[in-house]
C-alpha positions in Angstrom: 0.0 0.0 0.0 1.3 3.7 -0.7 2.4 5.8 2.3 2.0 9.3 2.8 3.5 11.5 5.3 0.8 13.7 6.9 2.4 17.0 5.3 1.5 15.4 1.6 -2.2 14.7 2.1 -2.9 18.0 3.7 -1.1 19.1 0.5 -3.0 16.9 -1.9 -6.1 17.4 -0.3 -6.2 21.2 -0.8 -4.6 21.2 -4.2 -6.4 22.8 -7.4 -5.8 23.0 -11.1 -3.6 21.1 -12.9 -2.6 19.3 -9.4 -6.8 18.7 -8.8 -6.4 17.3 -12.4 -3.4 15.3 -11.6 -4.9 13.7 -8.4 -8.5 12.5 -10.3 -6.2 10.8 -13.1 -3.9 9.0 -10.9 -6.9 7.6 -8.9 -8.7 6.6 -12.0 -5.7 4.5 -13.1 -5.1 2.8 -10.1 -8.6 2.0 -9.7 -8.6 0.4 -13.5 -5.7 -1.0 -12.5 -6.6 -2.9 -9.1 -10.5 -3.6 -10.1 -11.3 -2.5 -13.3 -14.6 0.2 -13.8 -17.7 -2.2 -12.7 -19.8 -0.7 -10.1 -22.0 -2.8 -7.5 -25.0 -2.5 -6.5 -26.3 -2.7 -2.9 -30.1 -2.1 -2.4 -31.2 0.2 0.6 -33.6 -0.6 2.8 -34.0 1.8 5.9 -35.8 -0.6 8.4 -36.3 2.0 11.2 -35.5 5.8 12.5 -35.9 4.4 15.9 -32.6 5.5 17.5 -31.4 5.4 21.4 -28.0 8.1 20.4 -28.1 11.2 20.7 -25.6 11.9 17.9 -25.2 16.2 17.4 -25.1 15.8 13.9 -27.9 13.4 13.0 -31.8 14.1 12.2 -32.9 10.7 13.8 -31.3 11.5 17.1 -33.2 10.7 20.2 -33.5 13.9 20.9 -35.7 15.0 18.1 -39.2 15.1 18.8 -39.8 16.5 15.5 -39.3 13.6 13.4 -42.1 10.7 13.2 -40.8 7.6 14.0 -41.4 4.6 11.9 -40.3 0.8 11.8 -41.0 -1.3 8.4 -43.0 -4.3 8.9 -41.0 -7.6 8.2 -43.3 -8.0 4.8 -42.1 -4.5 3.9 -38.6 -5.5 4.4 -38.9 -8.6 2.7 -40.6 -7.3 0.1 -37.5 -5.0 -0.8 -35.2 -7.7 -0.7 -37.1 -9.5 -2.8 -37.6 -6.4 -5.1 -33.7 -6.2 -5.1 -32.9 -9.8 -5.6 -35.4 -10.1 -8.7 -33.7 -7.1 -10.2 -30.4 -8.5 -9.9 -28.7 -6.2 -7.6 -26.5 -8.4 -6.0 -27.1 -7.5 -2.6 -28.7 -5.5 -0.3 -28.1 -3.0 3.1 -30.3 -3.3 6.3 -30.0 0.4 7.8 -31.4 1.4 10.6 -31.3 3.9 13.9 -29.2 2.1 16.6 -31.2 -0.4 19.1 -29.6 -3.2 20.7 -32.6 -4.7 23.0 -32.9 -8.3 22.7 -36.2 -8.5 20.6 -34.8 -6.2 17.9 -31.5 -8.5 18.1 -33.9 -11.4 17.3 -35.8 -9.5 14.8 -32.6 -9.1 12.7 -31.3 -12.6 13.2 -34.6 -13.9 11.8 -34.6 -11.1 8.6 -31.4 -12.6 7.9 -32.1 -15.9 7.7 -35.7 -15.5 5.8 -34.0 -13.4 3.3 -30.8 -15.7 2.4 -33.6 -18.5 2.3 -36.3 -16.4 0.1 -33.2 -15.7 -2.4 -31.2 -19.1 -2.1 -28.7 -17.7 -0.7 -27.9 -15.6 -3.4 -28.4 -12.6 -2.1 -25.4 -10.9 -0.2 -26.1 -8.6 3.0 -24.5 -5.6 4.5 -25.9 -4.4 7.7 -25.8 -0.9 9.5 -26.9 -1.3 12.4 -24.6 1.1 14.4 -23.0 -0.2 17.8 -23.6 -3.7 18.7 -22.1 -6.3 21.0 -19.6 -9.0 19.6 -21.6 -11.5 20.5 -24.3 -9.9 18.8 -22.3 -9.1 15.8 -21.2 -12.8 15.9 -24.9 -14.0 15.6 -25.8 -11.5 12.9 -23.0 -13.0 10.8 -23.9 -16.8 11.3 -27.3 -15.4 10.4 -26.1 -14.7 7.0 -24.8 -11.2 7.1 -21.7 -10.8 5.8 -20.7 -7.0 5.4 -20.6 -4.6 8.5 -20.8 -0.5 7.7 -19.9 1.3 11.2 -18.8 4.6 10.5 -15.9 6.2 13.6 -17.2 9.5 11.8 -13.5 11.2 12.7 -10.2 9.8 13.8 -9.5 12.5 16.0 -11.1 12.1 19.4 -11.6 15.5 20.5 -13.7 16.3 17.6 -15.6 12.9 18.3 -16.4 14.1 21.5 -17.8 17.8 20.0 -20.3 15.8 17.2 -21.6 13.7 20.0 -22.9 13.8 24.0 -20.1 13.8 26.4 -21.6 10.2 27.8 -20.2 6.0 27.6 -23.6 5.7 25.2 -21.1 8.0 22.8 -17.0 6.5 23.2 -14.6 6.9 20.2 -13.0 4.3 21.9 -16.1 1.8 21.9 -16.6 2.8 17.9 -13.3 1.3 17.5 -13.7 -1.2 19.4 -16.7 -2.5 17.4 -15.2 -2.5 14.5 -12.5 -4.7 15.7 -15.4 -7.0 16.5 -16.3 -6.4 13.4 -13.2 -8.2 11.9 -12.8 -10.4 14.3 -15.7 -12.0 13.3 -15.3 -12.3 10.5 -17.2 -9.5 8.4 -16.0 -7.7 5.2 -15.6 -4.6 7.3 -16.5 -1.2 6.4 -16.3 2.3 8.1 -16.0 6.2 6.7 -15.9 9.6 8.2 -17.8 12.9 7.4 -16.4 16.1 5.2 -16.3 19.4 6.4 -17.8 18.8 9.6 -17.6 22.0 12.0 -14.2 22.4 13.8 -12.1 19.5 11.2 -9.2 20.4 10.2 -7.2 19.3 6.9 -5.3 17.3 9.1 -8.1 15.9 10.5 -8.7 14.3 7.6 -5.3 12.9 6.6 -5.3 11.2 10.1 -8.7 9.9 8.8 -7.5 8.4 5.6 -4.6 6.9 7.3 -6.4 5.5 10.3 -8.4 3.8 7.4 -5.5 2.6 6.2 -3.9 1.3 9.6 -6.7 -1.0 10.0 -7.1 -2.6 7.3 -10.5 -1.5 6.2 -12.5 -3.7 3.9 -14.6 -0.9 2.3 -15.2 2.4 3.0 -18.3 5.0 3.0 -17.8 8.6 3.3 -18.9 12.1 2.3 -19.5 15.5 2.7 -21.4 16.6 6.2 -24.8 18.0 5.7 -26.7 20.3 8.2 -30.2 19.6 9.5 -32.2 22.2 11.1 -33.4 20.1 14.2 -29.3 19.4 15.1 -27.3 20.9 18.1 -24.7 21.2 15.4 -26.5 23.7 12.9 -25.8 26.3 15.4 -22.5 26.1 13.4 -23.8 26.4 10.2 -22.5 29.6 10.0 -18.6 28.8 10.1 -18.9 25.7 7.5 -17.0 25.5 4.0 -19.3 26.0 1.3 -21.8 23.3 -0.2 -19.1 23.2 -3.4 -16.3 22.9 -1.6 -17.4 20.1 1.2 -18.2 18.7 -2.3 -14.4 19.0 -3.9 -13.1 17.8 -0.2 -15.3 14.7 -0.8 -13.8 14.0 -4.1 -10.3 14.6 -2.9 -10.6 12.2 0.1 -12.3 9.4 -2.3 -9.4 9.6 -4.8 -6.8 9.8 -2.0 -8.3 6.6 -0.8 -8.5 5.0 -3.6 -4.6 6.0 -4.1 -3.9 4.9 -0.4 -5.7 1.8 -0.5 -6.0 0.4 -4.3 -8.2 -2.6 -3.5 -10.8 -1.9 -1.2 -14.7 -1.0 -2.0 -15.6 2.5 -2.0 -19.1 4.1 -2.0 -20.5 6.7 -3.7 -22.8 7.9 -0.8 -26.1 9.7 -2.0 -24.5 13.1 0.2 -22.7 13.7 -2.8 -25.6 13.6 -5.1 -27.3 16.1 -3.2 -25.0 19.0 -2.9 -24.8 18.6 -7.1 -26.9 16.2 -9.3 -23.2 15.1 -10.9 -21.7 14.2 -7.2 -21.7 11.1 -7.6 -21.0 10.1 -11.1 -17.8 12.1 -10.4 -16.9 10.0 -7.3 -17.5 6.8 -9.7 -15.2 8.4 -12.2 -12.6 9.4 -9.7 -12.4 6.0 -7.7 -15.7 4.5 -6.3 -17.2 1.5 -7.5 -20.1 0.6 -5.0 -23.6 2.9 -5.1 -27.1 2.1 -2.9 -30.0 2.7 -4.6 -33.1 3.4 -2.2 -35.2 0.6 -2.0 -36.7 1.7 1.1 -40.9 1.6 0.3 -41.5 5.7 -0.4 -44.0 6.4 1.9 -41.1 6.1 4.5 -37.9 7.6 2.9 -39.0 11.0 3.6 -39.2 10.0 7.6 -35.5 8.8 7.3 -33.4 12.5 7.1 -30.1 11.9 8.4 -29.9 15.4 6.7 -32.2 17.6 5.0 -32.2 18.0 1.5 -32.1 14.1 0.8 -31.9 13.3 -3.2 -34.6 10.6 -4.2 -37.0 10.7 -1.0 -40.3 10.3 -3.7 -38.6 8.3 -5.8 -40.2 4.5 -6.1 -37.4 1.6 -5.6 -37.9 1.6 -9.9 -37.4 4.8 -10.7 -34.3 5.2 -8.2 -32.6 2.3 -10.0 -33.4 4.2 -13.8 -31.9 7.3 -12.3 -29.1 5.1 -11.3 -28.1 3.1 -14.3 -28.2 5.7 -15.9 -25.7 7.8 -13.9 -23.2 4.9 -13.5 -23.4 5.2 -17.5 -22.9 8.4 -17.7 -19.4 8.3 -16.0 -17.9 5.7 -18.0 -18.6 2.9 -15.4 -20.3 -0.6 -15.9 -23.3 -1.4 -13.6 -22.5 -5.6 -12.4 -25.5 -7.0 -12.0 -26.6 -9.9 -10.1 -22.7 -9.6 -8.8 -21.7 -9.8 -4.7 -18.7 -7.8 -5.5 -17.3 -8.5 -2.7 -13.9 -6.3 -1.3 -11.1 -8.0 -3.1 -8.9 -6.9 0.2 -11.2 -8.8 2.3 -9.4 -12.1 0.2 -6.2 -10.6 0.5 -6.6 -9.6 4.2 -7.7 -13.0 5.1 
């Protein structure tokens, strides 16, 4: 894997111009290189905005007694899955708000099992299901999940501990933690950080992309930081870098990644898409070669706001995927259907 010094991604990730240029067109060869320009699909279903954190940055926090809360009925779930695995995406994400109460433990574990079943096994599964456990991650996976996405949001502890309640419900340390658990039982393993969050600095972020790189991180999901009105954090608002340029940040990080670490997954998250309608497809050029086309049944999406401003909330699960294909054609990429595309580190990790 390449190293960097700190000094030299600081560097990269402000440059412009002909250095911008230089950066995009490196990371588009070594991503040719290492695994070639098919893009994977991996269906979203938001099971639930019930969420015990309290998370500063988040529209689903606890805390918010302005959002309605919903939970999708194990036929709705189903149903997605079964919408994703008859149109040949591959594989699907359970998302949800954090819980870790033994009925929703059981609830998962017996999704899991009815959905391999209802798609014979065919059907790979990513959950995101926050904070969890090991032994509950450990059931999960013998379940039939094989993908974990648990974000540590920042590698620097002190801004951790100013995105989130000053309480053991919110540890840096326990985020890490989990996703050791993560990998120690035996899950591709995926985390990611936020862009352009208030107080980050540039070197913030290198010690972000090589924390990633320190542990060995399967796949990877990350993008710029988007406000929401009903946060502790848009007080900040105010001192944030422009919607464009949390945008450019993004795409600098995703290349430098894909630089840092030429064989892992790498998402293009839907944040992009919604500061600029061409977000994504540029991350796909530049280095990403996963997308997650909302599945979620509609009359829901619009309850699950992470962040306002959310691309493809009235969408139906059929017109998200047009919208998609269609992007991932329009910068260059292949769409792999029917394909697990599973990390090609996770083989070489093993």
């Amino acid at each position: 894997m390449e190293k960097y010094a700190i000094s030299d991604l600081v560097y990269r990730l402000s440059c412009s111009g002909k250095e911008e240029e230089n950066l995009y067109d490196e990371a588009e060869k070594i991503r040719t290189t290492y695994i070639g320009n098919g893009v994977y699909l991996r269906g979203l279903i938001e099971i639930s905005n019930i969420c015990i954190k309290d998370c500063f940055y988040c529209g689903i926090r606890k805390s918010n007694t302005g959002t309605a809360r919903y939970t999708l009925t194990d036929q709705e779930i189903l149903e997605a899955a079964d919408f994703a695995y008859t149109h040949r995406f591959g594989s699907i994400v359970l998302q949800g708000g954090e819980r870790n109460d033994s009925s929703f433990v059981r609830r998962v574990e017996h999704l899991l099992k009815e959905i391999k079943q209802r798609s014979n096994n065919e059907l790979g599964i990513t959950l995101s299901l926050g904070e969890q456990s090991r032994e509950t991650y450990q059931r999960w996976f013998d379940a039939g999940a094989h993908r974990y996405l648990l974000r540590f949001e920042t590698s620097n502890p002190n801004l951790y501990s100013k995105i989130h309640p000053n309480n053991a419900l919110h540890s840096h340390a326990t985020r890490l933690k989990c996703i050791e658990y993560l990998q120690q039982c035996g899950y591709q393993t995926g985390t990611g950080v936020m862009i352009g969050l208030p107080f980050q600095t540039l070197e913030d972020l290198a010690n972000d992309l090589l924390l990633l790189q320190s542990m060995d991180i399967d796949m990877v999901g990350m993008g710029p930081y988007l406000e929401h009105r009903e946060t502790p954090l848009y007080a900040h608002r105010h001192g944030l870098l422009s919607l464009p340029e949390r945008l450019r940040l993004s795409l600098h990080m995703i290349a430098l990644l894909r630089i840092l670490m030429p064989d892992i997954n790498i998402a293009a998250t839907t944040a992009l898409q919604a500061i600029a309608p061409e977000g994504r497809e540029k991350a796909m050029q530049i280095g990403a070669n996963v997308v997650m086309p909302n599945i979620t049944p509609t009359s829901n999406r619009t309850l699950y706001k992470l962040y306002e401003n959310k691309p493809g909330t009235h969408e139906g699960a059929d017109e998200s995927m047009r919208n998609l294909e269609a992007s991932i054609r329009r910068s260059g990429c292949q769409v792999m259907y029917g394909a697990w595309g599973d990390s090609r580190h996770f083989y070489k990790r093993k």
